[in-house]
N, C-alpha and C positions, 0 to 999 in steps of 0.2 A: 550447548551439548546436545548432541543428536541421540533417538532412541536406541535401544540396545541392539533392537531388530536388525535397523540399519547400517549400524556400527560394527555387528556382527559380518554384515552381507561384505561390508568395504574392506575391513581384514580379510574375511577367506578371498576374495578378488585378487588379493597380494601376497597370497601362498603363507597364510599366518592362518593355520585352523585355529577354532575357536569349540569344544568340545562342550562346552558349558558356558550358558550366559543364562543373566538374568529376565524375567519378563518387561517388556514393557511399562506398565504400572507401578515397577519396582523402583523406577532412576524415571524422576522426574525430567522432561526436554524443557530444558532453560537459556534463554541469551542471554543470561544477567548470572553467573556461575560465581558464587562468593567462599570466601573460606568459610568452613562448615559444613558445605552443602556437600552431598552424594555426588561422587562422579561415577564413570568407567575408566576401571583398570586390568590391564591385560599382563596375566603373569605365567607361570607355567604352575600345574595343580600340584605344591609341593604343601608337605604339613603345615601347620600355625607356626610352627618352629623354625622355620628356613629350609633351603634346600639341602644342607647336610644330611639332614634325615631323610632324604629323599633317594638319598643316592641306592643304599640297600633295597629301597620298597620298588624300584625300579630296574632292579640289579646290575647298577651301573660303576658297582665298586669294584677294580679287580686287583688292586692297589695296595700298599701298606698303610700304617695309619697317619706316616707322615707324610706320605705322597697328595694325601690328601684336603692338608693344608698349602702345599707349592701350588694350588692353579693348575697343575700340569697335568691332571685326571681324566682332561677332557681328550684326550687321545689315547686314552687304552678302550679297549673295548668295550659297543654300549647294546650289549642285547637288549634293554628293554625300550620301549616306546616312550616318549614324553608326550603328554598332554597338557594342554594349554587353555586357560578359563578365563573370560572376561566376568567379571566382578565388580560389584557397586561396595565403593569403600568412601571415607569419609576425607576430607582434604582437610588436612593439619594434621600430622603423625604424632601419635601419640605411642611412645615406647612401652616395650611387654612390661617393665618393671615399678612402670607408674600403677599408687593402691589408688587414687581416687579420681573422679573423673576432673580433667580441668577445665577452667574456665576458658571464655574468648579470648582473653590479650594472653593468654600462652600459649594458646591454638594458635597464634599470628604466628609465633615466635619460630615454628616447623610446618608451616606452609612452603618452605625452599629449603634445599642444601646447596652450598657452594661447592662448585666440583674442585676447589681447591683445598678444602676442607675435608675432603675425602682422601685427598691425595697423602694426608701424614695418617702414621698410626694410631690406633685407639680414637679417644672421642665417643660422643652421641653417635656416629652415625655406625662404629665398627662392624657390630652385629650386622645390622642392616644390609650394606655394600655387601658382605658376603653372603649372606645368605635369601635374601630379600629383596632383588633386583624385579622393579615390574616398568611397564611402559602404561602411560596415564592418557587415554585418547580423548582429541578433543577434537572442536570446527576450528578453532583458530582463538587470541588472548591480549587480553585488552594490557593497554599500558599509559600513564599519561607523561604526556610531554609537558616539562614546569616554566613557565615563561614568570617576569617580573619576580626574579630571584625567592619563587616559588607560590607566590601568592595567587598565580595563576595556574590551574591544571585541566589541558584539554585529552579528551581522552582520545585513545588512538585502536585502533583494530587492526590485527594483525591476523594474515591467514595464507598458506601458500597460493603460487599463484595458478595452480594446475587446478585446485578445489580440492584436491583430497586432505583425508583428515592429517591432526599432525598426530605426531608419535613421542611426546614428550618424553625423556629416561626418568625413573622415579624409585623411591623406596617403598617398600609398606611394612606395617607388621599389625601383631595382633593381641590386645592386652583386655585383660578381665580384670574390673575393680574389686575389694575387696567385699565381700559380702554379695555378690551377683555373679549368676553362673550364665551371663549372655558376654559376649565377645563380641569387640570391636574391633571392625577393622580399618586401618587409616594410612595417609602415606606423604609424602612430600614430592615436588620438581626440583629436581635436579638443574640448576645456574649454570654461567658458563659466561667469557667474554660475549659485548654484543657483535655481531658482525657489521659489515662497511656500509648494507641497509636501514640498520634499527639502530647506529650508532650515535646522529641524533638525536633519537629519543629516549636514551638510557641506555648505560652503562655497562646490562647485565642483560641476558635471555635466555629462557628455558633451551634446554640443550634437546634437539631438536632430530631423531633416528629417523633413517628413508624407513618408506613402506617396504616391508617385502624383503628387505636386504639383511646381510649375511653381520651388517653390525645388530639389529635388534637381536637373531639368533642367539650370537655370541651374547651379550646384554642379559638374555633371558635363560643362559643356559644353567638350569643346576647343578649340571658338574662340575662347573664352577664356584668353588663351595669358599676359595680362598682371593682376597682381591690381589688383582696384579696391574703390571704397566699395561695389559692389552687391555684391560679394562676401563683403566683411565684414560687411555689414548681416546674413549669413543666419546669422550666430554667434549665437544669440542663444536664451538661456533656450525651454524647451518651452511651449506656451501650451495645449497638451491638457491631459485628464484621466491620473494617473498613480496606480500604485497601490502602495503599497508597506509591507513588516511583518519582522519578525524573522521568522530561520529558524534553524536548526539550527547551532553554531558548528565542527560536525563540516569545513564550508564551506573554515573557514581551511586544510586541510589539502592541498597538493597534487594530493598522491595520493588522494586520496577521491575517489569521483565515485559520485551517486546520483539519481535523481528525488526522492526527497523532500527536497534542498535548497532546492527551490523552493517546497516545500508549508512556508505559516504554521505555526511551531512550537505553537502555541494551536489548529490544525484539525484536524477529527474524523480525518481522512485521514489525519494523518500518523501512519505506525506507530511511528516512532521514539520518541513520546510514548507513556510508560509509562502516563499516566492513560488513555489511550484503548484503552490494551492490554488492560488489565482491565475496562474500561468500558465496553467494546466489542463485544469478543470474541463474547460470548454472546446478545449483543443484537439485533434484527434491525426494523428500521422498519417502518414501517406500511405496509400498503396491498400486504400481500404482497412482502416483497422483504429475501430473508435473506443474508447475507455469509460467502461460503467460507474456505476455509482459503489461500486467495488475496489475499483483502482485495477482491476484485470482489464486485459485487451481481448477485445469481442473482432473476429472479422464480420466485416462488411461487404456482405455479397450486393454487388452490382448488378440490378436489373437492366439487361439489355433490351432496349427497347428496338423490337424490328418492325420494319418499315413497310407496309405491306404493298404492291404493286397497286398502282394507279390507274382507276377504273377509267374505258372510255364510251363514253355516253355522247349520243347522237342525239341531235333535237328531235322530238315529234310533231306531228301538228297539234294543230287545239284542239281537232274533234278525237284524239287519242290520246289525253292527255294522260300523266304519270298519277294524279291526283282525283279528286273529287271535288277540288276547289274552284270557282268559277272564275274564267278570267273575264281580266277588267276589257271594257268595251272598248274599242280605241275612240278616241278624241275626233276623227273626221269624221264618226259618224252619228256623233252627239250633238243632237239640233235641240238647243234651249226654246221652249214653252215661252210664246207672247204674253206679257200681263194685259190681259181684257180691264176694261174701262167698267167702272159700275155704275148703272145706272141706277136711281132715284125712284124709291114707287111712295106707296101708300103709308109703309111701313116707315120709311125714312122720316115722313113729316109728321105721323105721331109721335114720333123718339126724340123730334127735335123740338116740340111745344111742351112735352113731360120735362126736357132739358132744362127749358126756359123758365116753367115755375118752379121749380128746385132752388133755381139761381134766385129768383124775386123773392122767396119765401126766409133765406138766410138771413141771422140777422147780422145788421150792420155794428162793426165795431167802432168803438167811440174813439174819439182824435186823442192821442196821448197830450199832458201837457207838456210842454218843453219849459225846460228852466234853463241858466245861463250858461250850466255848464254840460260840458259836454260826456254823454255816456258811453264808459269804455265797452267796448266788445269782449266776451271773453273768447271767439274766436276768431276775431280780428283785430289787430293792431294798427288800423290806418295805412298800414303800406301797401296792400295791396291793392290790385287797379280798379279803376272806379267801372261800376257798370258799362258799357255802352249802352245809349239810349236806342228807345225802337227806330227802327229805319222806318222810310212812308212805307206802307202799303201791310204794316205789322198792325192785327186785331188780337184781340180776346177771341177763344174759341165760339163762347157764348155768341158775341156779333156776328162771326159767320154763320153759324149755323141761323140767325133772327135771320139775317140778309137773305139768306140760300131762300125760307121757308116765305119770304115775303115774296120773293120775288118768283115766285112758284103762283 
């Protein structure tokens, strides 16, 4: 159920003023609409009492007093204005002549009337039909479909397929309990066969008035004080286009209330489906337009990147060069430095007699003993190759340098 505001604005669009409506605040917006709760209902501003009374305070009577029970009132003359009030009333009718308030399982019981129940005389609904005629707006109404000879029920949403609101036919009235001077006011949906759409899913459907058209008029008009055959003619199955799919069975629950009860359990939209959760998430459609952490579609403006014309550049020489960096010298005219030979002075043959007692002065290590067995390496294993021995002409550094200084 959409706000009043709203509700309001989509009737006057379709030639149904609306002279008085509730605020906002006053009719809670619900996707989960239960019997009990507050709806909107749209009637014409006649007394608590029905529109009989209505007909003088409007001076719409020009009539005698029986004429005024045939129905046929509505074509004598109507000086006065009619004004029409949307209204937050209760869903489950409870009739003027009930003294105490009732409980939930007999509020169930006037949640609907059948329009074929309307059609004989007397009954619950007498009063009502004639004087008490309203239209119950809604977004569209759930119904479930019974599979496994009923022990299954998936629920089903139903809505026209243009989007506009529906226009349900309905009664209301208005009764004060005993000992309480506040007034309630409450109403039923008016039933009807289902049509060749909704006929797999049930049996029976709110009887269903175009927007704007000359059946709600009729429907809602107070001069019409007595019911007739043109009245009952307007019971009668949807003949529009209607759209309807499983949703979410979260639905059955009271107390739930969400937008996506209304969104097709099988649609990309709905997050509650886990396949789309994953399927989703990361994905983001074509043509620029990726999906936040919101579940809204963000466009994606594309930076064009332009390409800026291509510079051309002429070599310079080296003594102009573009830098500060030195360049490298070329290769043919790098002449490598002879290594000079060194010769031997004074200095060489005291460095090499200081050499010599260094070496005599160390003391000698004593010969290990060997015993039979052999000592392992801890970082050699025997397999690797055995030294090569010196070639002729290999010394110790010490004997060259004796040799050199001897032979000096």
């Amino acid at each position: 159920m959409q706000r009043a505001s709203f509700v309001r604005r989509q009737l006057q669009e379709h030639d149904m003023p609306v002279d008085d409506a509730p605020n906002d605040e006053d009719v809670r917006q619900t996707y989960n609409f239960a019997p009990g709760s507050h709806g909107l209902v749209y009637r014409a501003d006649v007394p608590d009492r029905g529109a009989d009374d209505a007909r003088e305070d409007y001076g719409l009577l020009s009539g005698s007093a029986d004429e005024r029970h045939t129905g046929k009132s509505a074509q004598l003359d109507t000086p006065g204005e009619i004004r029409y009030i949307l209204q937050s009333m209760k869903w489950g009718l409870v009739p003027f002549w009930t003294k105490r308030n009732p409980d939930y399982s007999t509020v169930l019981r006037t949640i609907n009337a059948r329009d074929d129940s309307l059609a004989s005389k007397g009954g619950m609904w007498n009063n009502m039909k004639q004087k008490k005629r309203c239209v119950v707006v809604a977004q569209g109404f759930y119904e479930w479909l019974k599979k496994n000879g009923g022990k299954e029920k998936i629920p089903h949403y139903v809505k026209r397929k243009d989007e506009q609101l529906m226009c349900f036919a309905g009664l209301w009235d208005c009764v004060q309990y005993e000992g309480s001077g506040d007034k309630h006011y409450t109403y039923t949906v008016i039933t009807t066969d289902s049509n060749k759409q909704l006929s797999f899913l049930h049996d029976r459907m709110p009887v269903i008035l175009e927007n704007g058209s000359d059946e709600i008029r009729t429907w809602l008009d107070p001069r019409r004080s007595a019911w007739s055959k043109e009245l009952q003619s307007l019971l009668k199955p949807f003949r529009g286009d209607l759209e309807c799919y499983p949703v979410s069975k979260e639905v059955g629950k009271v107390g739930n209330n969400s937008p996506n009860f209304i969104v097709p359990v099988a649609s990309s939209e709905n997050k509650n489906n886990i396949s789309n959760f994953f399927g989703n998430s990361k994905k983001s459609p074509e043509g620029g337009e990726k999906i936040n952490a919101a579940g809204q579609g963000v466009k994606e403006e594309k930076l064009a990147v332009r390409e800026e014309a291509k510079e051309k550049r002429t070599p310079v020489g080296q003594n102009n060069t573009e830098n500060n960096a030195p360049l490298p010298i070329p290769a043919s005219v790098v002449s490598r430095p002879r290594a000079n030979k060194r010769e031997h002075g004074p200095e060489d043959e005291r460095e090499a007699k200081a050499a010599k007692r260094d070496v005599e002065t160390l003391p000698r290590r004593s010969p290990q003993k060997t015993s039979g067995k052999k000592m392992r390496s801890a970082t050699n294993n025997g397999t690797a190759k055995a030294i090569p021995t010196k070639r002729d002409g290999s010394q110790k550094i010490t004997s060259f340098l004796n040799q050199s200084v001897k032979g000096r």
